[in-house]
C-alpha positions as CSV (number, residue, x, y, z in Angstrom):
1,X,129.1,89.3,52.9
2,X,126.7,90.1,55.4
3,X,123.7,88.5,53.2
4,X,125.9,85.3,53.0
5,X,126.9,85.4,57.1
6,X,122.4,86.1,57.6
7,X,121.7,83.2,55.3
8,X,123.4,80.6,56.5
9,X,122.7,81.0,59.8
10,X,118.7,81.4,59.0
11,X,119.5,77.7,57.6
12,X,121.2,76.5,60.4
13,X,118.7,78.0,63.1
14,X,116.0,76.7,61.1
15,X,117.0,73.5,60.9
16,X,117.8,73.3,64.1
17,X,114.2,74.7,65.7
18,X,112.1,71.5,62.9
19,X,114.8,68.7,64.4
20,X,113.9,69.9,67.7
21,X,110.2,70.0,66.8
22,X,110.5,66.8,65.4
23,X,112.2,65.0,68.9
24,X,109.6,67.0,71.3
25,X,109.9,69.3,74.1
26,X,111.5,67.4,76.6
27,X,114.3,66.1,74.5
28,X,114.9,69.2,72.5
29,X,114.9,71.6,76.0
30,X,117.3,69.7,76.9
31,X,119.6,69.1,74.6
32,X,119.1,73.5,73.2
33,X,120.4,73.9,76.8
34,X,123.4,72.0,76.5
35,X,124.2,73.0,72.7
36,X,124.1,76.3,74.2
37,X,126.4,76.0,77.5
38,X,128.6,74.2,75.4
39,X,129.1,76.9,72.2
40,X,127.8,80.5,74.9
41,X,131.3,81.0,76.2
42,X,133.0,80.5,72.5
43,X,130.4,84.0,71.7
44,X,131.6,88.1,72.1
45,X,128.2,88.2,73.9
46,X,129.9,85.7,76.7
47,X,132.7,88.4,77.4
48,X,129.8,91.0,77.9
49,X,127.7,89.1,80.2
50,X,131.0,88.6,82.5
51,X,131.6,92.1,82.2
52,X,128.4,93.3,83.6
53,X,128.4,90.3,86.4
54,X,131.2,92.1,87.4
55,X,130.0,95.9,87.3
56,X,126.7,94.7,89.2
57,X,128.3,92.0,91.4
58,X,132.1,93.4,91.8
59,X,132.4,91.3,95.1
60,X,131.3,88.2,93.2
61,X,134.0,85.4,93.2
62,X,134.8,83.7,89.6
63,X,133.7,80.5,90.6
64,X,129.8,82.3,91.1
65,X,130.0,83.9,88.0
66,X,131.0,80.7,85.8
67,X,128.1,79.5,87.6
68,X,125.4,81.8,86.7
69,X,126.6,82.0,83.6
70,X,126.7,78.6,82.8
71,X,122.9,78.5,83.7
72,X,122.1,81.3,82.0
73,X,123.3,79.6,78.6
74,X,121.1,76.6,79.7
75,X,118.1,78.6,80.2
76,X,118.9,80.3,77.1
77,X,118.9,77.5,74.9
78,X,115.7,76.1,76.7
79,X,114.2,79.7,75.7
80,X,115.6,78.8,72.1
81,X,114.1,75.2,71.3
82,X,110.9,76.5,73.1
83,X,109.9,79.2,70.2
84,X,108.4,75.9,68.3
85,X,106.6,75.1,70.6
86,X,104.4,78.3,71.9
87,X,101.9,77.3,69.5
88,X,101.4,74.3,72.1
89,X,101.7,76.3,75.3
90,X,98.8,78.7,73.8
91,X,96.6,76.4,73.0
92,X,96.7,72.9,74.6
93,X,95.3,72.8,77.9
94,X,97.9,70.2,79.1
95,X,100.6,73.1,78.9
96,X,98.3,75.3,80.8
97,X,98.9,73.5,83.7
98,X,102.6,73.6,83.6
99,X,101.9,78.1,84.2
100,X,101.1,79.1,87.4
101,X,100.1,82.5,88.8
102,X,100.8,85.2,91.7
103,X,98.2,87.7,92.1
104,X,96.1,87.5,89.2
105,X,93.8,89.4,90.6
106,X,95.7,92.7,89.3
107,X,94.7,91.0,85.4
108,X,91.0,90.9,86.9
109,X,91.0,94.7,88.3
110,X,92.6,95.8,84.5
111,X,90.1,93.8,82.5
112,X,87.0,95.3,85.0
113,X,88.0,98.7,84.4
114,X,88.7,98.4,81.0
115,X,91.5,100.9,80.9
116,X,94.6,100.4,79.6
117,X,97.8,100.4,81.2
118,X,101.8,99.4,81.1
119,X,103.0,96.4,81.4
120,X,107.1,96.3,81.9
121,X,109.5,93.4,82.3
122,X,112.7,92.2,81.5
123,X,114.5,88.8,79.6
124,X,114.0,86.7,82.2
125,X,113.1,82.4,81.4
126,X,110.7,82.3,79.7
127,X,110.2,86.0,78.5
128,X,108.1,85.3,75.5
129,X,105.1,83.8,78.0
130,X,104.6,87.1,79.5
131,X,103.5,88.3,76.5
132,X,101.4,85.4,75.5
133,X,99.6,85.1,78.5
134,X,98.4,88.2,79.3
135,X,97.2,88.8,75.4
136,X,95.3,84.8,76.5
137,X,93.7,86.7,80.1
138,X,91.7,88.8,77.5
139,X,93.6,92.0,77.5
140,X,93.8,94.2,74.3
141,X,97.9,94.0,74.3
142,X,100.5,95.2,72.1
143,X,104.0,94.5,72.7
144,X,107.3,96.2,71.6
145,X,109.9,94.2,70.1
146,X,113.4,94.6,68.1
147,X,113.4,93.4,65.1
148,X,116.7,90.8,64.6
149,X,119.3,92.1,62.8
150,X,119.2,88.5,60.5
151,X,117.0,89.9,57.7
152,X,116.2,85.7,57.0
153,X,115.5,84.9,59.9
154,X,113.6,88.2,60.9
155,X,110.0,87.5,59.3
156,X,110.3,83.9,60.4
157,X,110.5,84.9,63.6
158,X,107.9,87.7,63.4
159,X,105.2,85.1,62.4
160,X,105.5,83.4,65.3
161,X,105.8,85.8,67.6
162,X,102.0,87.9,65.8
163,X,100.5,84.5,65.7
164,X,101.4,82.8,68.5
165,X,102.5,85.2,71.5
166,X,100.8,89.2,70.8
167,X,98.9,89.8,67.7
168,X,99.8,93.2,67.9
169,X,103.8,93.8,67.8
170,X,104.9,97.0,67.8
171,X,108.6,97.6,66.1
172,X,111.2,99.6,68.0
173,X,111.9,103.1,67.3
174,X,110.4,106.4,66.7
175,X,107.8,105.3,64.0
176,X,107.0,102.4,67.3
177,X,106.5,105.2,69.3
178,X,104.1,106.9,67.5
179,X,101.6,103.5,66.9
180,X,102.2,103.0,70.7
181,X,100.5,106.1,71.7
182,X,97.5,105.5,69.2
183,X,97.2,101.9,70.4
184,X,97.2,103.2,74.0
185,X,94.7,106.4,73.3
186,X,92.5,103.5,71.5
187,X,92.3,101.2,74.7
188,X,95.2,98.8,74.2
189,X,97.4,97.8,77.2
190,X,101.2,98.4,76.0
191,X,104.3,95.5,76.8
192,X,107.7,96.7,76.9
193,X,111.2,95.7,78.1
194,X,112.7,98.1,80.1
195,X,116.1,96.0,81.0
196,X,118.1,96.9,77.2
197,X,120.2,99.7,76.4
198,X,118.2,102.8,74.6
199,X,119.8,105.3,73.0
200,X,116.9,107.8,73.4
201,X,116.6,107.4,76.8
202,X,118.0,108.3,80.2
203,X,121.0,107.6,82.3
204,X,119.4,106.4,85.6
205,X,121.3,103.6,88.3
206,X,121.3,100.5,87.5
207,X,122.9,98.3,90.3
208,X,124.4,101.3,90.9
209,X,126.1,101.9,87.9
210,X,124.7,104.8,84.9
211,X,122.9,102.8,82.4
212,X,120.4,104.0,79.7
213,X,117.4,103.0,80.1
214,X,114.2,104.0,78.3
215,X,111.7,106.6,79.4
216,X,108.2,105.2,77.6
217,X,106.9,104.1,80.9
218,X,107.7,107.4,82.8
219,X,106.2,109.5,79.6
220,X,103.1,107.5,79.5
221,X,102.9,108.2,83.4
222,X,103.3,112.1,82.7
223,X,101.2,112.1,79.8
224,X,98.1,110.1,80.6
225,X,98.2,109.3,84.2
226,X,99.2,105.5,83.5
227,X,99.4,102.7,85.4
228,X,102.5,100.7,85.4
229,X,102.4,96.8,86.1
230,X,105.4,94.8,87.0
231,X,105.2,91.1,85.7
232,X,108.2,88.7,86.1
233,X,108.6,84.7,85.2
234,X,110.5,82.6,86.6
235,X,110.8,78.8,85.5
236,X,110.4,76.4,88.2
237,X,111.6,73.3,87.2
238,X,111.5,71.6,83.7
239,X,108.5,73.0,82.0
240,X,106.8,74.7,85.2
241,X,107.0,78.8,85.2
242,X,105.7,80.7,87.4
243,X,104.2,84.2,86.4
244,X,103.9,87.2,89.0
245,X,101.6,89.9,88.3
246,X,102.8,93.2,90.8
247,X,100.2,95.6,92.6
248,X,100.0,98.3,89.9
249,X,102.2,101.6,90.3
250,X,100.2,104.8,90.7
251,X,103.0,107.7,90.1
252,X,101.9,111.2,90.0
253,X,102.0,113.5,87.2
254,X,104.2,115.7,89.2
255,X,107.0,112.6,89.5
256,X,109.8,114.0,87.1
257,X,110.7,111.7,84.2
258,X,114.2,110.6,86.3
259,X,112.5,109.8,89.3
260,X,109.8,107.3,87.8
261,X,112.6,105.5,85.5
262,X,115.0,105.1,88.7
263,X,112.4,103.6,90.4
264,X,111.7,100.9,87.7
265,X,115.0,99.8,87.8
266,X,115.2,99.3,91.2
267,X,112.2,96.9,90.7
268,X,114.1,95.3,87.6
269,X,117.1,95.2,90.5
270,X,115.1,92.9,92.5
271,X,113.6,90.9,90.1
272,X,117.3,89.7,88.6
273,X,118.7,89.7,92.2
274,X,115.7,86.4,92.8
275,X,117.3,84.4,90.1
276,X,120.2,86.0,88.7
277,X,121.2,83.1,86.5
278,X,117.4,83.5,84.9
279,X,118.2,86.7,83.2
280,X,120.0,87.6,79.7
281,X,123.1,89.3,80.8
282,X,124.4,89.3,76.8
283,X,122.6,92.7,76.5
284,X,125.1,95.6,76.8
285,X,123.7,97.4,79.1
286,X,126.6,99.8,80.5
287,X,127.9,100.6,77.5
């Protein structure tokens, strides 16, 4: 059943993603968004994204949470139509112009020292750029991912992402763990989301509520001294993102495990609190 369910949506999403190549960014940004706002609240994953409005915004009236999450669907079907066309914001210099920067000079000091370090981020609009543009900068990158559970749709989706937006993707989960740490002892900068649910990790506050959250940043820190380097996007307007590199994070070896994870949601705090309607709230993250 579940093969028939997986197939007909890789048709669907397929043809969906060449119709909206076919019509252009513009028009099929658009009109992703507002399939999406229309159909989002009709999903399970709608019911979960009020849910954990409410747990990290319990003052929040309903009228402010039918707003952000009615922008939220938006950006997430401009994230949606956009996947066919990262081939274009890669490579054509016109698109190039449409990504600006804050404090690039942290890319500069990385590439100069020629060390690697952590790179860590959330689902915010346009998530997949993050990715793309600091493997473009000239760092040696490798990102995790999560492989979709649509087993169709899945390599589709994989070829994109390798030959587009990091060459180097790393799958989720124990074996991942292992090619991460002989990436990293080889030179290669590591690119994870730290804003999902983990089951291996660690019960730390998250807008002050337990959440698990994963613990490769803070064992990276303990085991090899690593540097950790916030990056958030935000998009702008349209087409127009704009990319922040943070100051890197120097922890000590002598941080526990708790105490550097805490601290990297509290950053992840601030980032969704700049534009909450900007980040996936579908991900179950109190569960």
């Amino acid at each position: 059943m579940n093969n028939i369910k997986y197939l007909f949506q890789f048709i669907l999403i397929t043809a969906l993603l060449f119709f909206f190549k076919f019509i252009g960014i513009k028009n099929a940004s658009v009109l992703s968004g507002k399939i999406f706002t229309f159909f989002g609240p009709f999903f399970r994953s709608n019911n979960i994204s009020s849910l954990n409005l409410s747990k990290a915004f319990p003052k929040m009236d309903s009228n402010q949470k039918h707003k952000i999450l009615k922008n939220m669907w938006f950006n997430y079907g401009r994230i949606f139509a956009e996947y066919m066309f990262i081939k274009d914001f890669r490579c054509a210099k016109n698109f190039q112009k449409n990504i600006s920067f804050e404090n690039y000079d942290e890319i500069e000091k990385i590439k100069n020292k020629s060390e690697p370090v952590i790179f860590v981020s959330g689902h915010f609009n346009n998530f997949e750029l993050m990715a793309m543009e600091i493997e473009r900068s000239g760092i040696d990158l490798a990102a995790i991912y999560r492989p979709l559970n649509n087993k169709f749709l899945n390599p589709f989706m994989e070829k994109i992402r390798k030959k587009y937006i990091c060459r180097k993707q790393i799958k989720k989960g124990k074996s991942g763990t292992k090619e991460l740490l002989k990436n990293f002892k080889n030179g290669t900068s590591i690119a994870l989301m730290i804003d999902q649910r983990v089951s291996e990790g660690i019960k730390c506050n998250f807008f002050n509520q337990k959440a698990f959250t994963t613990t490769i940043p803070a064992q990276f820190v303990k085991k090899f001294g690593a540097k950790i380097i916030p990056v958030y996007i935000e998009r702008i307007e349209n087409f127009n993102f704009k990319l922040k590199f943070y100051n890197s994070l120097e922890f000590s070896k002598n941080d526990s495990i708790e105490k550097i994870t805490e601290n990297l949601n509290e950053i992840l705090e601030k980032m969704i609190l700049k534009n909450p309607d900007q980040w996936i709230w579908t991900h179950n993250r109190w569960k």
